[in-house]
Biopython code that builds the backbone (N, CA, C, O; Angstrom):
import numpy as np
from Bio.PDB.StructureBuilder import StructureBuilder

atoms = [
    (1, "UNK", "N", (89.955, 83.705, 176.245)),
    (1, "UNK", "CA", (88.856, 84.577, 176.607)),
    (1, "UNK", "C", (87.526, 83.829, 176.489)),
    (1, "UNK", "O", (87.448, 82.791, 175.832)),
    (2, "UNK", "N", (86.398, 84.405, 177.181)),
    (2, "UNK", "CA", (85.249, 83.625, 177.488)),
    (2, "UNK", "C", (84.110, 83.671, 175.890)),
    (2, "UNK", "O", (83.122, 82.993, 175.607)),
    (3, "UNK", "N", (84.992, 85.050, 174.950)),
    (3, "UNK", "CA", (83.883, 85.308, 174.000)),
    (3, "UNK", "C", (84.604, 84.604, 172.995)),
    (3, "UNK", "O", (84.228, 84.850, 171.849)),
    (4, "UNK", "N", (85.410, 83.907, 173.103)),
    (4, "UNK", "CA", (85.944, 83.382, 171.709)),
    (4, "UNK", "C", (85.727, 81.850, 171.554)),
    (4, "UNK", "O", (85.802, 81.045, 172.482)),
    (5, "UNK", "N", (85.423, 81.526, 170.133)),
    (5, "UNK", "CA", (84.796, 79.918, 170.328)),
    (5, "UNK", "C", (85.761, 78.945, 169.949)),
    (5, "UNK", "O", (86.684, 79.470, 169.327)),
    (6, "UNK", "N", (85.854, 77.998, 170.063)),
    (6, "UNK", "CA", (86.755, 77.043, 170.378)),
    (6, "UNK", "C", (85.949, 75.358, 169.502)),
    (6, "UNK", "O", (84.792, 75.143, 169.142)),
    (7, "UNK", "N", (86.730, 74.811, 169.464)),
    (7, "UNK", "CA", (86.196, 73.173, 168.507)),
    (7, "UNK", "C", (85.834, 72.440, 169.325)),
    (7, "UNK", "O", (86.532, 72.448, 170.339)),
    (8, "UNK", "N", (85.098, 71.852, 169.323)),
    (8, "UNK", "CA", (84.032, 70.511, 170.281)),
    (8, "UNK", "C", (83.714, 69.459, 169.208)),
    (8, "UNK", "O", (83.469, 69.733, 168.034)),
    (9, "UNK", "N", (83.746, 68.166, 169.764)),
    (9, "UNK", "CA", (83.092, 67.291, 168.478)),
    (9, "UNK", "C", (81.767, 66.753, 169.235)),
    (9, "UNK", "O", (81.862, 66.750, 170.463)),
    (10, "UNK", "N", (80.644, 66.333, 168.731)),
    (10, "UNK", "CA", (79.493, 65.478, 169.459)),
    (10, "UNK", "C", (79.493, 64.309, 168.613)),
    (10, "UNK", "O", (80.054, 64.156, 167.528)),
    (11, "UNK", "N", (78.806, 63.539, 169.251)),
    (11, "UNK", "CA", (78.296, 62.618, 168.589)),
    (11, "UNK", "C", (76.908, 61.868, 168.479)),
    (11, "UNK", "O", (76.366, 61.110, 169.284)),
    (12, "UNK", "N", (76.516, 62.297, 167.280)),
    (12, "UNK", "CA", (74.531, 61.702, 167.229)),
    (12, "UNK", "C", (74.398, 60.668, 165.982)),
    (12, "UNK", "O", (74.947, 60.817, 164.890)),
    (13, "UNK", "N", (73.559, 59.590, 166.365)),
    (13, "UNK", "CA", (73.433, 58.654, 165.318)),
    (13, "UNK", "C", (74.889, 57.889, 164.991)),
    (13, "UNK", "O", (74.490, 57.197, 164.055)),
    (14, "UNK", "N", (75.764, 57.677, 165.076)),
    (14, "UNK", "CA", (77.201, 57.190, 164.949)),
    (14, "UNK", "C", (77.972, 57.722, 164.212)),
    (14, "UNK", "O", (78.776, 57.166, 163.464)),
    (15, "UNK", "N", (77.668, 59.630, 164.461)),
    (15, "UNK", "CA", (78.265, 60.380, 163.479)),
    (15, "UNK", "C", (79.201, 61.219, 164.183)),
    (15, "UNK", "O", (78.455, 61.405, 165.145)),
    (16, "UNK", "N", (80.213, 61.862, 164.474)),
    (16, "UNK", "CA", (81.181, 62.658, 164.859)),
    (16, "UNK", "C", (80.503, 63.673, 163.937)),
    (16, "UNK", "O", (80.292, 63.382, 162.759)),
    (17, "UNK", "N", (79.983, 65.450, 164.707)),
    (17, "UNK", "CA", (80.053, 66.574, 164.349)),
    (17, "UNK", "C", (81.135, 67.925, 164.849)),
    (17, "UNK", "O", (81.361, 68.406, 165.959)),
    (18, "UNK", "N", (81.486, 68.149, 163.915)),
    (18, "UNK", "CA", (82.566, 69.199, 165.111)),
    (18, "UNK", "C", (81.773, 71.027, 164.850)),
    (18, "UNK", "O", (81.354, 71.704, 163.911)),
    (19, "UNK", "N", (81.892, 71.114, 165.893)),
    (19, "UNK", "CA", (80.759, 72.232, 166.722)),
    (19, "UNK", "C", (81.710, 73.331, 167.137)),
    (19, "UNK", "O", (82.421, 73.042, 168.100)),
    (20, "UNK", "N", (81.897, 74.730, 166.524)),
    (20, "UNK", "CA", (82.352, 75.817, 167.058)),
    (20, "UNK", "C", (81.439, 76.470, 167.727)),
    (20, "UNK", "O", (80.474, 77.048, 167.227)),
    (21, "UNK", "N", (81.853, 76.365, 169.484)),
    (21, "UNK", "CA", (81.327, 76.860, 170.372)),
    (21, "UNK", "C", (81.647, 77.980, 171.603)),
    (21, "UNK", "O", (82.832, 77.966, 171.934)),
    (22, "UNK", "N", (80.905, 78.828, 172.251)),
    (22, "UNK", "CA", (81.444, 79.585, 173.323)),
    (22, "UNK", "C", (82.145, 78.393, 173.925)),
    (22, "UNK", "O", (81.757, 77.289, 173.542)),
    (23, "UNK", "N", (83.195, 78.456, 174.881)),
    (23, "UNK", "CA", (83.385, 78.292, 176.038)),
    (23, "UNK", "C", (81.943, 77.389, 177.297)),
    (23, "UNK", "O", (81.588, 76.299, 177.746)),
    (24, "UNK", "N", (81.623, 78.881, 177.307)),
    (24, "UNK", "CA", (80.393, 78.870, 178.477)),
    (24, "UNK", "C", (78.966, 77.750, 177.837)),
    (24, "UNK", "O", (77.920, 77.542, 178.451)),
    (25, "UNK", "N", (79.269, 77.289, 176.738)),
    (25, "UNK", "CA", (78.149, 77.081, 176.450)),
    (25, "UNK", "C", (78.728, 75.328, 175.886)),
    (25, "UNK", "O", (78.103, 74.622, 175.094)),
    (26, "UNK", "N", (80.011, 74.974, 176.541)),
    (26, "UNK", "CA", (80.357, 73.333, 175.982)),
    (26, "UNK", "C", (79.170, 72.667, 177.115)),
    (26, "UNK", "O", (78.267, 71.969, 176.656)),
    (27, "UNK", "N", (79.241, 72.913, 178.465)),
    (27, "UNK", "CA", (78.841, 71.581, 179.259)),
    (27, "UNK", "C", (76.702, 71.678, 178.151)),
    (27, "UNK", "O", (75.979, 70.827, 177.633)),
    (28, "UNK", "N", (76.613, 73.204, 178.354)),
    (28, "UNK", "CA", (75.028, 73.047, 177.838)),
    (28, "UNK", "C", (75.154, 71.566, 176.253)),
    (28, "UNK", "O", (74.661, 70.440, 176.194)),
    (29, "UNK", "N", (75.998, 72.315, 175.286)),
    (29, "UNK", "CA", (76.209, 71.070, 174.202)),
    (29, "UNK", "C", (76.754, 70.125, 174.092)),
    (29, "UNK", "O", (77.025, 69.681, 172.976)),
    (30, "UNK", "N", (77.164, 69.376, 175.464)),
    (30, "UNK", "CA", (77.507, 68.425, 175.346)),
    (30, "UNK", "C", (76.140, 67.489, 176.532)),
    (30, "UNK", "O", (75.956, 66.301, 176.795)),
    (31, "UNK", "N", (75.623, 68.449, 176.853)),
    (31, "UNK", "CA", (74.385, 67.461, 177.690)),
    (31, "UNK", "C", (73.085, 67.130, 176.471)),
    (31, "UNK", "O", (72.217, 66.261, 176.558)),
    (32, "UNK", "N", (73.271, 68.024, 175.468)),
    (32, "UNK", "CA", (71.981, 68.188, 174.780)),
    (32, "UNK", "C", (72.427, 67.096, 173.753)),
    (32, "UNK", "O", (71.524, 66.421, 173.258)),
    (33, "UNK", "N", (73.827, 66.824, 173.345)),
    (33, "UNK", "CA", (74.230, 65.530, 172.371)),
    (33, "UNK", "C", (73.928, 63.976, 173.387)),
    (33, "UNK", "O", (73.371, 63.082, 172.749)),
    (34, "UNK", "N", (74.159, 63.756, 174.407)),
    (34, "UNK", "CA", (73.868, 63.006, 175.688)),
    (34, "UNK", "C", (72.544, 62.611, 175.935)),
    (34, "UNK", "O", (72.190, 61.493, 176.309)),
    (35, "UNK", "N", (71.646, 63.835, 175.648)),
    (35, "UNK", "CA", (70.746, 63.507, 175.702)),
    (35, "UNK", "C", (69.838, 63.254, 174.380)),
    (35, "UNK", "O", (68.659, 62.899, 174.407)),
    (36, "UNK", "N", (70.315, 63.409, 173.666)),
    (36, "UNK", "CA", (69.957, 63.286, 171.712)),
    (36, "UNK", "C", (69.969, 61.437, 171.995)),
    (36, "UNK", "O", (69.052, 60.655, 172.245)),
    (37, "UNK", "N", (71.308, 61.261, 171.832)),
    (37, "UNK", "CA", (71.807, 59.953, 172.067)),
    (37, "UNK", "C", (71.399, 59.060, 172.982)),
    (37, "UNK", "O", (71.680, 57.882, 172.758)),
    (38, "UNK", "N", (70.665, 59.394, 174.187)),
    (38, "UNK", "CA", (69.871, 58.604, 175.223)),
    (38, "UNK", "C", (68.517, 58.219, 174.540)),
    (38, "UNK", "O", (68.121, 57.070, 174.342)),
    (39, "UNK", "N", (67.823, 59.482, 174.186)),
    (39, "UNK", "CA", (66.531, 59.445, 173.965)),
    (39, "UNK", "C", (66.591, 57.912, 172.081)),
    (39, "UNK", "O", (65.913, 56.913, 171.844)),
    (40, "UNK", "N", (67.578, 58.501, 171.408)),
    (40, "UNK", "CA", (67.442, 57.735, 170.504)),
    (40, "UNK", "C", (68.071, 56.233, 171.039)),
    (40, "UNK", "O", (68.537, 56.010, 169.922)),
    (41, "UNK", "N", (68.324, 55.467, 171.529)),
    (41, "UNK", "CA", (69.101, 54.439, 171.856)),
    (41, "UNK", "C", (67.473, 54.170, 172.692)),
    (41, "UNK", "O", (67.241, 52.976, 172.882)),
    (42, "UNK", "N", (66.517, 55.022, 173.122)),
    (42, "UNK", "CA", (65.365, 54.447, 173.890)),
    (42, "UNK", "C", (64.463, 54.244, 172.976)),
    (42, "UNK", "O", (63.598, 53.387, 173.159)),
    (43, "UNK", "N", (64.502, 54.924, 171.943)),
    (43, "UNK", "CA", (63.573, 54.708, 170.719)),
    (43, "UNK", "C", (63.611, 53.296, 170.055)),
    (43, "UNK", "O", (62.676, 52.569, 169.720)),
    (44, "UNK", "N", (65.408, 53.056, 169.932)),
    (44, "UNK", "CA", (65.892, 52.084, 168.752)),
    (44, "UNK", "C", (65.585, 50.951, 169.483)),
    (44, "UNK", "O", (65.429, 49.843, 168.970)),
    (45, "UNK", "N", (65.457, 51.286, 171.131)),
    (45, "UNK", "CA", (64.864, 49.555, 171.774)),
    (45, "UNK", "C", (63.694, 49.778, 171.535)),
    (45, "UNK", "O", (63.154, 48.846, 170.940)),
    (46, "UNK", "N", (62.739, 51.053, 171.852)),
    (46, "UNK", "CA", (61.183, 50.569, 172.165)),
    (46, "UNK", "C", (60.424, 50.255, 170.442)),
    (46, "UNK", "O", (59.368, 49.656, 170.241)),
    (47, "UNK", "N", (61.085, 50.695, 169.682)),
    (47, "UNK", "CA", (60.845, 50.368, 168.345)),
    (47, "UNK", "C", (61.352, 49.360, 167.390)),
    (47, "UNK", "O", (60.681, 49.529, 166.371)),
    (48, "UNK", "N", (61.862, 48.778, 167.273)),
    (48, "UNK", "CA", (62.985, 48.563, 166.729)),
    (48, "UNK", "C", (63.017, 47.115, 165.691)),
    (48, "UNK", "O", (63.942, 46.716, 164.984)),
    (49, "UNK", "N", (61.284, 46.363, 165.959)),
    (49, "UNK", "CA", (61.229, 45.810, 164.178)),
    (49, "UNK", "C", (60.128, 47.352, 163.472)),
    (49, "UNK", "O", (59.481, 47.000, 162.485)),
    (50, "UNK", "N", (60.027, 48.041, 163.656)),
    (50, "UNK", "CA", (59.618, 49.379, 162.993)),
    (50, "UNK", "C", (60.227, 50.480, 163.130)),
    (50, "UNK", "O", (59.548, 51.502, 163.236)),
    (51, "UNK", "N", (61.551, 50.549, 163.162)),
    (51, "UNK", "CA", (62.309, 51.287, 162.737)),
    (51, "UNK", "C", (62.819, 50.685, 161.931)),
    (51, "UNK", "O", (62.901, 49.460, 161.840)),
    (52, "UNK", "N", (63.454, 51.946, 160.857)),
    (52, "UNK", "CA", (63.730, 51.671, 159.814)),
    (52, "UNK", "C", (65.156, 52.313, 159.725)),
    (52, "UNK", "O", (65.713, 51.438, 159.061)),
    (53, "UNK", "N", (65.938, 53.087, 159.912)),
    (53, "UNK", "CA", (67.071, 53.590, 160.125)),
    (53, "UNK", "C", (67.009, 54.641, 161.181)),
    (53, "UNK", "O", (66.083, 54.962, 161.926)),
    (54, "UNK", "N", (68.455, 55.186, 161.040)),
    (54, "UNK", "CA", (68.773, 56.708, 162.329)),
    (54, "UNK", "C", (68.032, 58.063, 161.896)),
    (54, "UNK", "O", (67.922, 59.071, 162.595)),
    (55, "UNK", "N", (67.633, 57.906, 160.827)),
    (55, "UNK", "CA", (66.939, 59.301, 160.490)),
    (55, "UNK", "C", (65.549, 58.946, 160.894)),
    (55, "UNK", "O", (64.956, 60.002, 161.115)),
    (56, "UNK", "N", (64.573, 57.655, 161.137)),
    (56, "UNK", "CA", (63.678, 58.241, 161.806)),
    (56, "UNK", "C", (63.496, 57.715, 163.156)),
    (56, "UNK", "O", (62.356, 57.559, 163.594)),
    (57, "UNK", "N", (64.368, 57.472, 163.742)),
    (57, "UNK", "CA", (64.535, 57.214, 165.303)),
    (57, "UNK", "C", (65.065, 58.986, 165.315)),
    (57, "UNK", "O", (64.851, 59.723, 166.278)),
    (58, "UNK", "N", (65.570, 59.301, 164.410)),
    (58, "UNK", "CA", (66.267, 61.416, 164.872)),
    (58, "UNK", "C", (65.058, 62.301, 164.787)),
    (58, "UNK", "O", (64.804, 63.327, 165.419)),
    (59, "UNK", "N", (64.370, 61.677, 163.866)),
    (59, "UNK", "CA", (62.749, 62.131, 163.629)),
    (59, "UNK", "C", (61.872, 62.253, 164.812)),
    (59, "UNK", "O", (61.183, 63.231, 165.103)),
    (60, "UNK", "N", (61.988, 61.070, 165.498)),
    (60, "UNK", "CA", (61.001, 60.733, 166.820)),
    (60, "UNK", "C", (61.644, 61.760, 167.649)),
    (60, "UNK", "O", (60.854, 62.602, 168.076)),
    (61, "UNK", "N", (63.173, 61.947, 168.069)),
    (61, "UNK", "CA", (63.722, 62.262, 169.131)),
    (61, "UNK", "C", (63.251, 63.833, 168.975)),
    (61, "UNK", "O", (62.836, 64.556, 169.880)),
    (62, "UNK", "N", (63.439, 64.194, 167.491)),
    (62, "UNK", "CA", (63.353, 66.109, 167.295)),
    (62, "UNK", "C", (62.197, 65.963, 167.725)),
    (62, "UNK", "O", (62.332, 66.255, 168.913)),
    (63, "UNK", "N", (60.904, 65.650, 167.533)),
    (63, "UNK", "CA", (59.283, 65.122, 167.884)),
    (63, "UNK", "C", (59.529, 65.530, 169.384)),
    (63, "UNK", "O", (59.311, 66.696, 169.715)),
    (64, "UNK", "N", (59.809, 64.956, 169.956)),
    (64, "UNK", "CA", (59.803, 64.515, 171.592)),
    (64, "UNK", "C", (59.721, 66.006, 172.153)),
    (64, "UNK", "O", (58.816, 66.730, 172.568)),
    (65, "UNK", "N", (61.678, 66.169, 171.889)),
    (65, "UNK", "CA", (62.360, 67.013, 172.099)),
    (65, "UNK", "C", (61.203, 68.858, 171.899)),
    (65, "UNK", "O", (61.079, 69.708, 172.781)),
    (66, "UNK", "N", (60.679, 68.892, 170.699)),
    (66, "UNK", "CA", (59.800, 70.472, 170.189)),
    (66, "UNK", "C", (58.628, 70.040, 170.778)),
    (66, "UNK", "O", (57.745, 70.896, 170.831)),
    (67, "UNK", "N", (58.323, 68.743, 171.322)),
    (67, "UNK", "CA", (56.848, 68.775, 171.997)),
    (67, "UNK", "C", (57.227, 69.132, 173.708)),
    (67, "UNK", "O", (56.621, 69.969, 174.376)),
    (68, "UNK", "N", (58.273, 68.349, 174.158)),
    (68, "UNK", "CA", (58.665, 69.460, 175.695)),
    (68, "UNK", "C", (59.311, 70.732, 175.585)),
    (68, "UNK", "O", (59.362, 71.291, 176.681)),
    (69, "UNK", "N", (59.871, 71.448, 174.563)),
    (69, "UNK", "CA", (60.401, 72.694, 174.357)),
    (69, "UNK", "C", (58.625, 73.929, 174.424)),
    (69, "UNK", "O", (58.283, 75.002, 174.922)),
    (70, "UNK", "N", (58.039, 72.844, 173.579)),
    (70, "UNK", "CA", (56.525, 74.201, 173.569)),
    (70, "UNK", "C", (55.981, 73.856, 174.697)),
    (70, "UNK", "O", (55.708, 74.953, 175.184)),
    (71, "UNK", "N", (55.533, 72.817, 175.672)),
    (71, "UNK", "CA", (55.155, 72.363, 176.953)),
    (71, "UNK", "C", (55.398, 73.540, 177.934)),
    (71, "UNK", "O", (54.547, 74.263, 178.452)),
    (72, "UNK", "N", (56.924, 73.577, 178.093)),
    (72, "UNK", "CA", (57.965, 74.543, 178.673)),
    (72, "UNK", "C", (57.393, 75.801, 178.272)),
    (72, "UNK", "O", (57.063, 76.491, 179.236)),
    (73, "UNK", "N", (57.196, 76.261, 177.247)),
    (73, "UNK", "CA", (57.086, 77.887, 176.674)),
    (73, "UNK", "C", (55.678, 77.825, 177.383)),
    (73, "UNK", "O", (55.301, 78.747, 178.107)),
    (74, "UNK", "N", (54.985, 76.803, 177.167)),
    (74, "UNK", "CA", (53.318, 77.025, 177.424)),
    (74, "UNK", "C", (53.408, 77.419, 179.070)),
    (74, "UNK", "O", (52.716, 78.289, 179.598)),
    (75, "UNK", "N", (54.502, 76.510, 179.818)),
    (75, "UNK", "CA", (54.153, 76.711, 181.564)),
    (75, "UNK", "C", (54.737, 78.072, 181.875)),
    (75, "UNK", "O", (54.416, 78.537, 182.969)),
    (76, "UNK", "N", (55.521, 78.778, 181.125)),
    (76, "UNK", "CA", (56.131, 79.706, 181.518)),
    (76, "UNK", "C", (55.028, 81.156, 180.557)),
    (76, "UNK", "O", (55.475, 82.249, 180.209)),
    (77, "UNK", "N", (54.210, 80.872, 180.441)),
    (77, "UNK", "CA", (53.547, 82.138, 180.027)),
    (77, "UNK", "C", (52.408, 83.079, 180.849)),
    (77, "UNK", "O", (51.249, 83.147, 181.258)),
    (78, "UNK", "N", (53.436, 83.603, 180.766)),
    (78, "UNK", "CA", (52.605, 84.784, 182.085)),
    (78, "UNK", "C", (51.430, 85.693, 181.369)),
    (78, "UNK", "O", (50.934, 86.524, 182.129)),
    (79, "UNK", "N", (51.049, 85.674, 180.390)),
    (79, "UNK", "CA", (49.943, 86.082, 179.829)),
    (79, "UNK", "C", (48.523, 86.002, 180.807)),
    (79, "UNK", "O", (48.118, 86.823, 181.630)),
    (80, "UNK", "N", (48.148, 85.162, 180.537)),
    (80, "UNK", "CA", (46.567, 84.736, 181.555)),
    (80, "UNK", "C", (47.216, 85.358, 183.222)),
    (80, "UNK", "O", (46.500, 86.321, 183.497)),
    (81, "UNK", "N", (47.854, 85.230, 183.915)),
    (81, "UNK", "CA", (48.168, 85.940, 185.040)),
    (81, "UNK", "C", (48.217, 87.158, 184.687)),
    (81, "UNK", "O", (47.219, 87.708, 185.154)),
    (82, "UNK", "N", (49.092, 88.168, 183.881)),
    (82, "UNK", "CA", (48.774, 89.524, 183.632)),
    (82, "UNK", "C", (47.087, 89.950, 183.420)),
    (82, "UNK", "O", (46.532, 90.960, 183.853)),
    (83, "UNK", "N", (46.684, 89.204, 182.880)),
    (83, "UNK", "CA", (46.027, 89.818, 182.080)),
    (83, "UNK", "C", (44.175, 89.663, 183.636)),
    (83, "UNK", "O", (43.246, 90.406, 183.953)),
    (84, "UNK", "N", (44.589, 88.471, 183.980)),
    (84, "UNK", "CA", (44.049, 88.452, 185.583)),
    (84, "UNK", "C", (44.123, 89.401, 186.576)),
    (84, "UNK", "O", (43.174, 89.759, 187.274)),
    (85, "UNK", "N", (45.528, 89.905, 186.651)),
    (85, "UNK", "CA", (45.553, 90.915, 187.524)),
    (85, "UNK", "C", (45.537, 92.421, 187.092)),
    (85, "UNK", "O", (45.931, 93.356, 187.789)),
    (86, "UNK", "N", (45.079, 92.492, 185.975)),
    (86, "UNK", "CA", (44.806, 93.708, 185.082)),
    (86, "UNK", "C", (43.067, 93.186, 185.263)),
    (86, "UNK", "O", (42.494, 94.051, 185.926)),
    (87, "UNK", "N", (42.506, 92.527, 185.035)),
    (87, "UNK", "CA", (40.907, 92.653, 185.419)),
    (87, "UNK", "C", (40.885, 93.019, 187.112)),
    (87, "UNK", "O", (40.112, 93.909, 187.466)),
    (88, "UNK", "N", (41.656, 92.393, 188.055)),
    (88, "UNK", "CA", (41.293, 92.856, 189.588)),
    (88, "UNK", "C", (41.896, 94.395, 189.431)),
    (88, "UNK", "O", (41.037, 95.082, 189.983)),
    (89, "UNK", "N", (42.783, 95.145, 189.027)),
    (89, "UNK", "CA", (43.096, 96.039, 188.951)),
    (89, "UNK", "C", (42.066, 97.111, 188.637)),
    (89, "UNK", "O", (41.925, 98.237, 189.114)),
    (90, "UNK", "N", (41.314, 96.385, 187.610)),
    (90, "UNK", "CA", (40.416, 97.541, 186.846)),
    (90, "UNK", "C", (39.200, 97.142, 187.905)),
    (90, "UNK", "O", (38.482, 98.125, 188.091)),
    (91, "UNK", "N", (38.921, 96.387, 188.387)),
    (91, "UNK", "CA", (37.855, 96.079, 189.325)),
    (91, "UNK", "C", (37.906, 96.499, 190.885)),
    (91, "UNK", "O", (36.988, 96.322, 191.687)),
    (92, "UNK", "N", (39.433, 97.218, 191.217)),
    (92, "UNK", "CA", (39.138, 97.791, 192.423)),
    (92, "UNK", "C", (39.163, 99.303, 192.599)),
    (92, "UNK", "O", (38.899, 100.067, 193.527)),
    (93, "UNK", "N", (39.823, 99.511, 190.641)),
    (93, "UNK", "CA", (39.690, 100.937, 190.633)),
    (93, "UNK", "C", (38.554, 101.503, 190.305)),
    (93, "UNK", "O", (38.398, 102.721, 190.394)),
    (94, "UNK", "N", (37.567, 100.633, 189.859)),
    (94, "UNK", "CA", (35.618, 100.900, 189.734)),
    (94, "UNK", "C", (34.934, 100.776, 191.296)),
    (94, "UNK", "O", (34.180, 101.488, 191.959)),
    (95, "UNK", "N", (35.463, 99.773, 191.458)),
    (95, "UNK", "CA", (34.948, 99.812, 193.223)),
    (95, "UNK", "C", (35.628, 101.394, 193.978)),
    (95, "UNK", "O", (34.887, 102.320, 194.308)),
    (96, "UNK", "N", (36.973, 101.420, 194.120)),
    (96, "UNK", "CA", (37.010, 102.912, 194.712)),
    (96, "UNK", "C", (36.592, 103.628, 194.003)),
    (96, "UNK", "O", (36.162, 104.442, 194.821)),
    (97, "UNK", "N", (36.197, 104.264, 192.513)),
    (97, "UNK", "CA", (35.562, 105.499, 192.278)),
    (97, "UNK", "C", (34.162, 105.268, 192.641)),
    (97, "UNK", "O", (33.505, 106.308, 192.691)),
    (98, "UNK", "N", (33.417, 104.005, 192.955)),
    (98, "UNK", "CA", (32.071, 104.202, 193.265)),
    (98, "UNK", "C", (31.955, 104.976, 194.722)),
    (98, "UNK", "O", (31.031, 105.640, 195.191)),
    (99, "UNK", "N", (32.745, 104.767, 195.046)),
    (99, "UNK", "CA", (32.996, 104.868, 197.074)),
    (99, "UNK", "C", (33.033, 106.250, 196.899)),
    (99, "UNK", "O", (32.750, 106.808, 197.960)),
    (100, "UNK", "N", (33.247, 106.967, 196.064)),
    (100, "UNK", "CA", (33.622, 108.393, 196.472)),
    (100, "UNK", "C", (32.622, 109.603, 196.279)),
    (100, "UNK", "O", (32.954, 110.739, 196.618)),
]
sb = StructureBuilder()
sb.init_structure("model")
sb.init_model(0)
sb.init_chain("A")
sb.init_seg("    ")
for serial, (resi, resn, name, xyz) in enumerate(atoms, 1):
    if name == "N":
        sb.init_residue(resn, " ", resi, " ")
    sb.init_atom(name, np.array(xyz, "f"), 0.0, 1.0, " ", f" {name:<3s}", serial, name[0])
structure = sb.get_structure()
């Protein structure tokens, strides 16, 4: 069944984790370990007489990673558009009661 979770292993830093997961949700955790593991292997070259071990090349990557996660939240906020078309709203319903 699609609601029952099942064993997955990943692998980050040269560690095997085993991950009870939906079904529906292996290809999402296995792109996000893929991409854990890309981003750090780009770190451990672009850094790498100042790095000092895998915990802070995992440091940089979580960094990266919560600075495009809030990026993302920031482009997707429909706030300032609501709140735009709630001023033309209130500005054409003052314009028609003047008209009348």
């Amino acid at each position: 069944m699609n609601n029952e979770k099942f064993l997955i292993h990943i692998d980050i830093a040269d560690k095997t984790y085993p991950l009870r997961i939906y079904r529906k949700d292996e290809e999402m955790a296995r792109k996000a370990a893929k991409q854990i593991k890309n981003l750090a292997q780009q770190y451990g070259a672009k850094y790498l007489k100042s790095v000092r071990n895998d915990k802070d090349i995992l440091a940089m990557v979580a960094f990266q990673l919560s600075v495009e996660k809030l990026q993302q939240e920031e482009r997707n906020d429909t706030t300032p558009f609501i709140d735009k078309i709630q001023q033309m709203i209130h500005l054409m319903e003052t314009c028609l009661d003047d008209n009348k």
